[in-house]
C-alpha positions in Angstrom: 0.0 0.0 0.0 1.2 3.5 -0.8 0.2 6.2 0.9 -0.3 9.4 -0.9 -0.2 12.8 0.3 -3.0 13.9 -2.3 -6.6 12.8 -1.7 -8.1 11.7 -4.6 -11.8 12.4 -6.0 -14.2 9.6 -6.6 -13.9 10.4 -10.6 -10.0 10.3 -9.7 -11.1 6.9 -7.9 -13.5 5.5 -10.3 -10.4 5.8 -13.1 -7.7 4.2 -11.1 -10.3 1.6 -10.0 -10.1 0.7 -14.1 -6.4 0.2 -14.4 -5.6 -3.7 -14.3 -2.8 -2.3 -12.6 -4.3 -1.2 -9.4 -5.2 -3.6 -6.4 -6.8 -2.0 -4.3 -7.7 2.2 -3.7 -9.4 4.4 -1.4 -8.7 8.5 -1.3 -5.4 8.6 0.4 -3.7 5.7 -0.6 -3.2 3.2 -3.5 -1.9 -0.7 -3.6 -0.7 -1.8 -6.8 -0.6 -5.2 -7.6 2.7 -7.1 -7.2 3.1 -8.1 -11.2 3.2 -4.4 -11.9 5.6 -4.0 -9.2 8.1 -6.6 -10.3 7.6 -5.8 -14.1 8.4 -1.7 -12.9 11.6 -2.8 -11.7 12.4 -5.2 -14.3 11.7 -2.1 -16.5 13.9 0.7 -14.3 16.7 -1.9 -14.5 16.4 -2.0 -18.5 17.5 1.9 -18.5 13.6 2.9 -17.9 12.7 6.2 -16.3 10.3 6.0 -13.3 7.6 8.1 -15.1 7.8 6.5 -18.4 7.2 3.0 -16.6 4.0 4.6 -14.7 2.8 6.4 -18.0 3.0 2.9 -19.9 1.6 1.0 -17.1 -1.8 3.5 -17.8 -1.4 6.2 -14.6 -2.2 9.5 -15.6 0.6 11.4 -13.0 -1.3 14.3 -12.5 -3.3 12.8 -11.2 -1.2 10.1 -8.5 1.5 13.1 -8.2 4.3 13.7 -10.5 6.8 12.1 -7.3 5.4 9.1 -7.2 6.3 6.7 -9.9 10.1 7.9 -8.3 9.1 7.1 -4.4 7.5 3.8 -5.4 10.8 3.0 -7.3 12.6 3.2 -4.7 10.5 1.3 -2.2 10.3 -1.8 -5.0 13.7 -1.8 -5.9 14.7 -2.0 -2.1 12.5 -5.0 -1.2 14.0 -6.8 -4.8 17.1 -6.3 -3.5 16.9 -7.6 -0.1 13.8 -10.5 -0.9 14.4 -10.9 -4.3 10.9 -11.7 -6.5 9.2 -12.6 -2.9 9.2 -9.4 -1.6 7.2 -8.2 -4.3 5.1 -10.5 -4.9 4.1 -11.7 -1.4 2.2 -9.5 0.3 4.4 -8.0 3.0 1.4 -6.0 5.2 1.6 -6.7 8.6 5.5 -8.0 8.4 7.3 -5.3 9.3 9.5 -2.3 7.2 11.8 -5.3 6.7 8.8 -7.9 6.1 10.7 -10.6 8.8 8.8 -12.4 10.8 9.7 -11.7 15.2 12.5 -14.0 16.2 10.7 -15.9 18.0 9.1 -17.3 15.1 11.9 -18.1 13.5 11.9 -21.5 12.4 15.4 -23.8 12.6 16.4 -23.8 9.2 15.9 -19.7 9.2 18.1 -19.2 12.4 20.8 -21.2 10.4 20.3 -19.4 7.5 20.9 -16.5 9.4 23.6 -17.5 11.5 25.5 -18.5 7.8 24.8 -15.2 6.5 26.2 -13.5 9.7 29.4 -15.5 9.7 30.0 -14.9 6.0 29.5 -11.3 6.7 31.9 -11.2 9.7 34.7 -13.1 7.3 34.3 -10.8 4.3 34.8 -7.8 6.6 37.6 -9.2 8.4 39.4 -10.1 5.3 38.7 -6.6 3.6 40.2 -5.3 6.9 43.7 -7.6 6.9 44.0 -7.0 3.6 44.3 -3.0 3.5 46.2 -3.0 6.6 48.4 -5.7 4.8 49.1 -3.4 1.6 49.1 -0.5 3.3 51.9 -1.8 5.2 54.0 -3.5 2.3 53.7 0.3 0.2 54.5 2.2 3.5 51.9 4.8 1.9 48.0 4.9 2.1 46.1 3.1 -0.2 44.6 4.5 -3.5 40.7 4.8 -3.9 41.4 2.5 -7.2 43.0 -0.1 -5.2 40.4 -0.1 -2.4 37.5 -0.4 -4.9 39.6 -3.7 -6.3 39.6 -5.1 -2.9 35.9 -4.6 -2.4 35.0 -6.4 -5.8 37.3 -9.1 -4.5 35.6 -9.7 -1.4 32.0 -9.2 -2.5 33.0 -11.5 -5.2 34.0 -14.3 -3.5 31.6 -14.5 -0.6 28.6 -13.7 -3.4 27.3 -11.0 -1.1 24.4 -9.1 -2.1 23.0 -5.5 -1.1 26.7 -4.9 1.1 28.7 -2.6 -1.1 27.8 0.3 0.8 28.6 -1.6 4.0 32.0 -2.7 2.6 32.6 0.7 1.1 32.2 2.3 4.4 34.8 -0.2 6.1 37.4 0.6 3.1 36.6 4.4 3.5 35.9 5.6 0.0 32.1 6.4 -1.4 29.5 3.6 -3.0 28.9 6.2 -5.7 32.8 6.2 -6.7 32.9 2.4 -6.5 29.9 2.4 -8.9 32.2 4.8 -11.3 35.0 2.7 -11.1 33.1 -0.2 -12.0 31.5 1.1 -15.0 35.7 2.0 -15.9 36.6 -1.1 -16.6 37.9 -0.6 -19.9 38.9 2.2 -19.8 41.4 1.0 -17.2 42.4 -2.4 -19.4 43.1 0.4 -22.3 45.1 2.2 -19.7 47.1 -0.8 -18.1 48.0 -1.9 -22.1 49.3 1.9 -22.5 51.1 1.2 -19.1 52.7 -2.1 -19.9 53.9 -0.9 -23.3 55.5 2.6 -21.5 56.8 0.4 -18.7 59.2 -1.7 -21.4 61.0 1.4 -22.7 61.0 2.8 -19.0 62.9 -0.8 -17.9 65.1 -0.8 -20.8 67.1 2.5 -19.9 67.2 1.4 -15.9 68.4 -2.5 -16.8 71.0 -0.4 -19.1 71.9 1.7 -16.1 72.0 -1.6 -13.8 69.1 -0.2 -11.7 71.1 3.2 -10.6 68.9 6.0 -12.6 65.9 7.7 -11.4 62.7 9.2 -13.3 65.1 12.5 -14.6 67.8 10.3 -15.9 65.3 8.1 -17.5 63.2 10.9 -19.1 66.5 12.9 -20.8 67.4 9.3 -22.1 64.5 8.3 -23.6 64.3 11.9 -25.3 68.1 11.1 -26.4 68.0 8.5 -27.5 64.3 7.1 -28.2 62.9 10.4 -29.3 60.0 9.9 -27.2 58.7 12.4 -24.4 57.2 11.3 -21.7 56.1 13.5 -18.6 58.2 12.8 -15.5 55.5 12.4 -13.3 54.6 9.6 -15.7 57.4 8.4 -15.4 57.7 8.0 -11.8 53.9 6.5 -11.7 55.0 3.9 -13.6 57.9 2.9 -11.3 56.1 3.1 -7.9 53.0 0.9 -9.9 55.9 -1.6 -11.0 57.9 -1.4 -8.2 60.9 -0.3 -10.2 63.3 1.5 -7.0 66.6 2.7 -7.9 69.5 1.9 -6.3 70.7 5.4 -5.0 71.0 6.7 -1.6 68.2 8.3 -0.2 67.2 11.5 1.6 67.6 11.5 5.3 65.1 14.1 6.8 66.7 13.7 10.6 70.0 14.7 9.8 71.1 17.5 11.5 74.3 19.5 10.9 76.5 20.2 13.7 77.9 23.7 14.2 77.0 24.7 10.5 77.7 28.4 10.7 81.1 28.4 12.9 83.8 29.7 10.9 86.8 28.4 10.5 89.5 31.3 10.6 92.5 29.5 7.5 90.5 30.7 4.7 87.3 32.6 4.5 84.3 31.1 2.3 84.0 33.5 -1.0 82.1 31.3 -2.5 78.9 31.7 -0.7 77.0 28.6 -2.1 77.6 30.5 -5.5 78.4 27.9 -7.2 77.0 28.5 -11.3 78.1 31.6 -12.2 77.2 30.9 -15.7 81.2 30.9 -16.7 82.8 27.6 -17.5 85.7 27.2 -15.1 85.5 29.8 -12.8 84.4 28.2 -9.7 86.1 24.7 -9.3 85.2 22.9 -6.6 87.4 19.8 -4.9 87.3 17.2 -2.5 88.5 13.5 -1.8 86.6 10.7 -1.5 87.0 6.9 0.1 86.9 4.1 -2.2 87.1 0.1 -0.7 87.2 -2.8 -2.9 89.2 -5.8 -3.4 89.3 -7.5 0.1 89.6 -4.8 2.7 91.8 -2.2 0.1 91.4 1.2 0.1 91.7 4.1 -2.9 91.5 7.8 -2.8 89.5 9.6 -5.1 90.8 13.5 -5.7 88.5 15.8 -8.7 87.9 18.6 -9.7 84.4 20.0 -11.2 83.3 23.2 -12.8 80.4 24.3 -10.9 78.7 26.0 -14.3 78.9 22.7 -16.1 79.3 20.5 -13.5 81.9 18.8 -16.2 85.2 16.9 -14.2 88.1 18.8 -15.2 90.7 16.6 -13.4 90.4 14.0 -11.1 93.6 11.4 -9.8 93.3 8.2 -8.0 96.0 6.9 -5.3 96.4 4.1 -2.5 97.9 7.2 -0.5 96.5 10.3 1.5 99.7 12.3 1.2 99.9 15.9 0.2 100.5 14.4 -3.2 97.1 13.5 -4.1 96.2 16.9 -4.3 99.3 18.1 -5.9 98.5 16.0 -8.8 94.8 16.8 -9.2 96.7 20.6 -9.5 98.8 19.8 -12.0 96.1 17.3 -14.2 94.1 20.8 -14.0 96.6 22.9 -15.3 97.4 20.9 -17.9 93.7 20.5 -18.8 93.4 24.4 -18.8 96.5 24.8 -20.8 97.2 28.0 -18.9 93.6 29.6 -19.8 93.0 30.3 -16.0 89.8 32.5 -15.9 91.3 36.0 -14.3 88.6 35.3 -11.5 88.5 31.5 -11.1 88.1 29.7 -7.5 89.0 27.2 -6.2 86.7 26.3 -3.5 87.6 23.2 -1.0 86.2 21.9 2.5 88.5 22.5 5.4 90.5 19.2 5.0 94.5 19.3 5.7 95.0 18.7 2.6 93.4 22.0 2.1 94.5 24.1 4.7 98.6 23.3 4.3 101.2 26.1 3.3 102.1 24.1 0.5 98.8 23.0 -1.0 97.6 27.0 -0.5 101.0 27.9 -2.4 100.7 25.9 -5.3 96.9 26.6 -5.3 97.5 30.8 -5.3 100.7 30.5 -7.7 98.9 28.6 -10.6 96.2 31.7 -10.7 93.7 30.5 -8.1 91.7 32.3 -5.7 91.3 29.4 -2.8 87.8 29.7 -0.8 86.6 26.5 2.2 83.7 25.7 3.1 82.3 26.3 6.8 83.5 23.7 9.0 81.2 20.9 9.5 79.1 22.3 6.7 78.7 19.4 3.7 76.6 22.0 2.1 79.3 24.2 0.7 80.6 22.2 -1.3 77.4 20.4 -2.4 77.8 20.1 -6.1 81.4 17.9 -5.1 79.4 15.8 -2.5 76.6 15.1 -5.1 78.9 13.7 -7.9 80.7 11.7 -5.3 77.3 10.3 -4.1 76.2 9.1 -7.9 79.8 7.5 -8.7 79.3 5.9 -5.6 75.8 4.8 -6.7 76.0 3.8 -9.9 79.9 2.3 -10.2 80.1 -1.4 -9.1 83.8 -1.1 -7.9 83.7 -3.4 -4.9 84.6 -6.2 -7.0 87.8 -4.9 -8.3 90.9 -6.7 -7.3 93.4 -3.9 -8.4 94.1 -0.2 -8.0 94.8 -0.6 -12.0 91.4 -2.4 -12.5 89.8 0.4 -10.6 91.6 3.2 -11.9 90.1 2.1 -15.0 86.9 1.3 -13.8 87.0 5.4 -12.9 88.4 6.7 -15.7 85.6 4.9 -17.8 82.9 6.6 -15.4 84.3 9.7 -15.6 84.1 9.5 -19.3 80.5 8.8 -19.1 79.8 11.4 -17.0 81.3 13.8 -18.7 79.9 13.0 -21.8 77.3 10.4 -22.0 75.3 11.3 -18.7 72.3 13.8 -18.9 71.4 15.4 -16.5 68.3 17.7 -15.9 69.5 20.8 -14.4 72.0 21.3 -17.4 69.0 21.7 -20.0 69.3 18.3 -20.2 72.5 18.2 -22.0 76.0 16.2 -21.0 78.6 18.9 -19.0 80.5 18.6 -22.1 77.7 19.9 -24.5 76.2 22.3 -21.5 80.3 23.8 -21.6 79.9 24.5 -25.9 76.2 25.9 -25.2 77.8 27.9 -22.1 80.7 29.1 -25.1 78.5 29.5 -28.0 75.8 31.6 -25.8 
């Protein structure tokens, strides 16, 4: 029975009296027989709007109220959905709003029935629940509404639950109408995940090249290199974390703190300020030394020199000592690389090592035409450009495995090479150092 909020006339009675359709009426309510109700929702189901299944079903809606065929929709659809064809068909008057019968009434095989349901219920949840938690915890990240909504269709799928996605939905935290969506995207997403797979190949081929050591940047300049083919960053990145492609370089620490960054140290003041591209090819040359074990137990030390506009390795020397030496010949492999063409302003900009900071080093430094600025002490970030390059060799050259300062002096020279000439990088236009130095030139 559906109660209406308009009171109908007896001529408005004596025409809906005529209407097959029409069970029962009085002048504030109508009950429609249960074949129309379960051919209405057969109907809606089909793509058929509520008033168009009232109008061809012979109601006049002026006449029931233009809300109606919509209301009584709803109500029908609702019972189909819980009772299936019963709950239309039966007459549920007298039942309840849920048409069950009081527990007490229940007979055995309904209270097992129910107790089934319940327990199936209590396992879908539970499994929806380990499961998020599960993936949550594998990605160390939250969950994406498109991977929740896969889970749901898991679960509802293999427990056959009916009338429970908004249930489930509100256990996984995302909206029944966005599940609904998502649904309806299927293929949209198998075009997408094709797309993907295919992008994913040329993406793999430049990091197996690279052994694994080359992040989204590196990637994106190569495949425009070398492929031709642009592809957004962001994309590219996307693609790895849904892969799980994760390059082998070091990675940020947010709780590092530096120790007395600002104190001064009084040998040689910093001119340098951080300055470090001042658009001039070899004006500011930065230099450090770095550790290097391999072999069993052996240890090498790395001394370079880079132009901080080009970020291009002017000089670099490699030696089983930490004498004055090392240093002395990194001078001399960058002199002879400048061939006396010392900008009138160059720098050469160190950290506050002894290496550094002895009479002789500072000597040879000032007579071959070099203004000598060092970093604060303590402060890595002075001579950040040097740390950084030390950080990718370090990242990308397998060197443990070499057995000889020879084999690893080669192993160096090869990556230095590389670097210099066949490495883009992202903040140089994405050009090599060598072809950012003849853009610097030519510009």
């Amino acid at each position: 029975m559906i109660k209406s909020r308009i009171k109908f006339s007896t001529q408005d009675i004596r025409q809906l009296q005529g209407n097959p359709n029409v069970q029962q009426i009085s002048e504030k309510s109508i009950t429609y027989s249960p074949v129309f109700k379960l051919a209405a929702v057969m109907a809606y189901n089909d793509g058929a709007a509520p008033m168009e299944i009232f109008i061809n079903g012979g109601f006049d809606t002026v006449v029931i109220g233009p809300k109606t065929p919509k209301w009584c929709l709803k109500r029908w659809r609702t019972a189909y959905a819980k009772y299936g064809e019963e709950g239309l068909l039966e007459e549920r008057r007298g039942k309840g709003s849920i048409g069950r019968k009081p527990a007490g009434e229940l007979s055995v095989e309904e209270k097992l029935k129910k107790a089934e349901a319940k327990i199936k219920l209590l396992e879908a949840e539970n499994e929806l629940l380990k499961k998020l938690e599960a993936l949550e915890r594998r990605n160390h990240s939250t969950l994406s509404s498109s991977e929740r909504f896969q889970l749901i269709k898991q679960v509802l799928q293999k427990y056959r639950l009916k009338g429970m996605t908004r249930y489930l939905c509100r256990l996984a935290e995302v909206s029944r109408s966005g599940y609904y969506r998502w649904l309806l995207a299927e293929e949209h997403r198998q075009q997408q995940d094709h797309t993907d797979e295919r992008d994913f190949q040329l993406i793999k081929s430049h990091f197996d090249f690279l052994d694994g050591k080359a992040g989204a940047l590196v990637i994106k300049m190569r495949l425009e290199r070398i492929d031709g083919i642009v592809m957004n960053h962001k994309k590219i990145r996307r693609l790895m974390r849904k892969y799980r492609l994760v390059a082998k370089v070091r990675q940020l620490n947010p709780y590092r703190k530096m120790a007395k960054a600002t104190h001064e140290h009084s040998t040689c003041p910093n001119s340098l300020d951080r300055c470090f591209d001042q658009g001039e090819p070899q004006k500011v040359l930065l230099t450090d030394i770095t550790y290097m074990r391999y072999g069993r137990g052996q240890w090498a030390y790395l001394s370079c020199v880079k132009d901080g506009a080009t970020k291009e390795i002017l000089a670099h020397y490699l030696s089983t000592s930490l004498d004055l030496s090392i240093v002395e010949r990194t001078l001399d492999l960058l002199c002879d690389r400048l061939s006396g063409n010392i900008h009138p302003e160059a720098i050469f900009h160190s950290d506050q090592g002894m290496h550094y900071t002895h009479p002789r080093i500072r000597n040879l430094i000032k007579k071959n035409g070099f203004k000598q600025s060092m970093s604060r002490k303590g402060n890595c970030w002075d001579n950040a450009p040097m740390e950084s390059f030390f950080g990718h060799l370090k990242d990308e050259l397998d060197y443990q495995h070499c057995n000889s300062i020879e084999e690893l002096r080669l192993l160096v020279d090869q990556y230095i090479s590389y670097y210099n000439t066949g490495r883009y990088q992202w903040s140089l236009k994405k050009m090599t150092p060598n072809e950012y130095r003849s853009h610097l030139l030519a510009a």
